[in-house]
C-alpha positions in Angstrom: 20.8 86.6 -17.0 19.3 82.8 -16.6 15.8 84.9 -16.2 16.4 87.3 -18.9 17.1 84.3 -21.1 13.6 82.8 -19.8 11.9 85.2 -20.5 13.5 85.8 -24.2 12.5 82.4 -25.1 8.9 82.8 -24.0 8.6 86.8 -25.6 10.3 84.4 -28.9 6.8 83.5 -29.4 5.1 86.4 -28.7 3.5 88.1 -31.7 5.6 91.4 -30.5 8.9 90.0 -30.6 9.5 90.5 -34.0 9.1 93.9 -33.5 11.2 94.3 -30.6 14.0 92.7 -32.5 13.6 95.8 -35.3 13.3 98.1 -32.4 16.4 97.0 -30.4 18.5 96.4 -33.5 17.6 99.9 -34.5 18.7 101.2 -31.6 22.3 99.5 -31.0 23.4 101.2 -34.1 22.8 104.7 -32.6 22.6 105.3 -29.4 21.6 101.7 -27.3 24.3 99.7 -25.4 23.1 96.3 -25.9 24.0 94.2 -29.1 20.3 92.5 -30.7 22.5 89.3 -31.1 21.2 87.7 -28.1 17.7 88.6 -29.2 18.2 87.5 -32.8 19.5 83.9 -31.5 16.9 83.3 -29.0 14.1 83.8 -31.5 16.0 81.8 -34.2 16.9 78.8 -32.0 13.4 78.8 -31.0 12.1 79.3 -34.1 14.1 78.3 -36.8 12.6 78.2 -40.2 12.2 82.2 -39.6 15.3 82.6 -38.6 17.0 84.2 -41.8 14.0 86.1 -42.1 15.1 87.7 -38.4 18.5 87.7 -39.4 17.0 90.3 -42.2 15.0 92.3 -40.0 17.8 92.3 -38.1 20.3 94.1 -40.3 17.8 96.2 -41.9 16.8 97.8 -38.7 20.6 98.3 -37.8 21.3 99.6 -41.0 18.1 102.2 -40.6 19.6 103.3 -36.8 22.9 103.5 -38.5 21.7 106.2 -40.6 20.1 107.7 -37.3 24.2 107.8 -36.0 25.4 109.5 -39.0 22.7 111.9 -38.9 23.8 112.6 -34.6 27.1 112.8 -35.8 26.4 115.4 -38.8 24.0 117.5 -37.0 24.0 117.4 -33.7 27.6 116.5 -33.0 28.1 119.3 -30.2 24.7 118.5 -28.1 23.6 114.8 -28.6 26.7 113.4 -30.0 29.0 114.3 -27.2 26.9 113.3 -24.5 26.2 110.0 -25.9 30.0 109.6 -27.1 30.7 111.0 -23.2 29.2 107.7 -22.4 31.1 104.8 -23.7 34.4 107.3 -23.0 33.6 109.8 -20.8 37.2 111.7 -21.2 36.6 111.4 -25.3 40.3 110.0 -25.1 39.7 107.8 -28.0 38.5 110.4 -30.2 41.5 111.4 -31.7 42.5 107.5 -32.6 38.7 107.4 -34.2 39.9 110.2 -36.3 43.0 108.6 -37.1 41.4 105.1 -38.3 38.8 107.1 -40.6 41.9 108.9 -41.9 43.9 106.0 -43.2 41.2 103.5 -43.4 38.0 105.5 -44.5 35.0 103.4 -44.3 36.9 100.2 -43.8 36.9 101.2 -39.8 33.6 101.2 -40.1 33.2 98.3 -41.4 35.3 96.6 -39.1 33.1 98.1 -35.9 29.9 96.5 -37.8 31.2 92.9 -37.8 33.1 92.8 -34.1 32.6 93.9 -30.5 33.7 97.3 -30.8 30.7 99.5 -30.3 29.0 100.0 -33.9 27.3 103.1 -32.8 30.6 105.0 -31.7 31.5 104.9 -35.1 27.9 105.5 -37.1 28.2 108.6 -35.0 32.2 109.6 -35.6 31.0 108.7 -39.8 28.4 111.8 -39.6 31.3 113.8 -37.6 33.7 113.4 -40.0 31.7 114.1 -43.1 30.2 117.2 -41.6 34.2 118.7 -40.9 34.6 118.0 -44.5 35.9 114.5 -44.8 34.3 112.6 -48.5 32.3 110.3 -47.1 29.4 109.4 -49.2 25.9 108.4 -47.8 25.6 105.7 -50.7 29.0 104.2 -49.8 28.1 104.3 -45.9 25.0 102.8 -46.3 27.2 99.8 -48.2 29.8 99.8 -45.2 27.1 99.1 -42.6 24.9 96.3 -44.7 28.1 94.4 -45.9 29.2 95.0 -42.5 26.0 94.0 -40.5 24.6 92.0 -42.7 27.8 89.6 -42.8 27.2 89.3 -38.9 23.1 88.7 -38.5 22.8 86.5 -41.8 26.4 84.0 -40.4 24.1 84.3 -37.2 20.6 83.5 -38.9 22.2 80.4 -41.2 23.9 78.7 -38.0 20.2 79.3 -36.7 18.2 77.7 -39.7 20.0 74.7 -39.7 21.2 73.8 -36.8 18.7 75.6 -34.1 17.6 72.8 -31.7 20.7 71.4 -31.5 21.8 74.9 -30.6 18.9 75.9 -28.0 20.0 72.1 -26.5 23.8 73.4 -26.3 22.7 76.9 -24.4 20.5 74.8 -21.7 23.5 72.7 -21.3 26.2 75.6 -21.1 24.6 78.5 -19.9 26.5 80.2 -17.5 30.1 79.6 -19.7 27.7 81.7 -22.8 26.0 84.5 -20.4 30.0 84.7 -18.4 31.6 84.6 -22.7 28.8 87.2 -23.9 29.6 89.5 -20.8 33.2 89.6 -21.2 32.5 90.2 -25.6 30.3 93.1 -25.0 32.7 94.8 -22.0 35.6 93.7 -24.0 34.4 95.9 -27.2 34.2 98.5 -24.9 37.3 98.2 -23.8 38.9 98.1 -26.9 38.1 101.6 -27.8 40.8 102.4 -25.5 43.6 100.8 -27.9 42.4 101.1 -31.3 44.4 103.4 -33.7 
C-alpha cells in the first residue's frame, strides 16, 4: 500500500490523473470494488487549490456510474446484475434485507449507502431492481438520492483538502501505516456490513 500511495502522489501530477479520478469514481458506483476516496485525497493534498474542483469531478462521475447501476439493475438484473451482486455476497443472503430497507426506507437506504462504507454500487444496482418489479422509484428523485448523497461525501472530503492539504499530506507521511491498516478495515468492514443491515 506504501507503493501504491507513491505512486498516487506522483500520477497526482500527471496530466491523466484527473481523468482517472472520473474513470474510477464512475466505476465504484456500478460495478468497481475500490472507493475513489483515496484517489480524490491524494490529488487534493497534493494539489490543493483544485481540490474542490476534484471533489466535483468526483461526485459527478459517481453520480454518472450510478445511473450505469440502476440501469444493471433495471435491465439486466438476471445476467449482469446477479453475477456482479454474486460478488460482494456470493449466497445473495442479504438480498431480501436490501428489499426490506427500500421497502420501509425508499430512497433514504440509498442515500445512506452513498455517504458510508457500505458498498454504494450494491444498492445503485438493487434501486434499478426494485423499480423494474414495480416499486415507484423515480429517476429524478434517484438521481437526487445519489448527488446529496455523494456529493455530501467528496465535497466534506475536497474542503478538509482546500484548506488544510499540506498539513494533511504531512499527517499521512507521519501515520501511514495506522491510515492504510484504518482504510483496510472501512472498506472490508462495509462489506461486511451487508451481512447485518435490515
Amino acid at each position: 500500500m506504501r507503493a501504491a500511495y507513491d505512486w498516487m502522489m506522483r500520477f497526482a501530477h500527471s496530466p491523466h490523473a484527473e481523468r482517472a479520478l472520473f474513470g474510477i469514481s464512475f466505476a465504484e458506483a456500478s460495478f468497481f470494488p475500490i472507493p475513489p476516496d483515496p484517489l480524490l485525497m491524494v490529488m487534493g493534498a497534493a494539489k490543493p487549490q483544485r481540490a474542490i474542483r476534484y471533489a466535483a469531478v468526483t461526485t459527478v462521475a459517481s453520480v454518472l456510474g450510478a445511473l450505469l447501476g440502476f440501469s444493471i439493475g433495471m435491465f439486466l438484473m438476471d445476467t449482469v446484475g446477479d453475477w456482479l451482486l454474486r460478488i460482494y455476497d456470493p449466497q445473495r443472503a442479504t438480498w431480501g434485507k436490501i428489499e426490506n430497507w427500500f421497502g420501509e426506507y425508499g430512497l433514504l437506504a440509498l442515500l445512506v449507502a452513498a455517504v458510508t462504507p457500505i458498498p454504494f454500487k450494491v444498492f445503485t444496482i438493487a434501486t434499478g431492481a426494485m423499480a423494474a418489479g414495480g416499486q415507484d422509484i423515480g429517476i429524478l428523485s434517484f438521481v437526487g438520492a445519489c448527488l446529496l448523497g455523494r456529493g455530501f461525501r467528496f465535497f466534506l472530503e475536497g474542503i478538509l483538502l482546500r484548506f488544510y492539504g499540506k498539513p494533511i499530506v504531512a499527517w499521512m507521511e507521519k501515520w501511514f501505516d495506522w491510515i492504510a491498516l484504518g482504510f483496510t478495515v472501512i472498506l472490508v468492514g462495509g462489506f461486511f456490513a451487508l451481512k447485518y443491515i435490515g
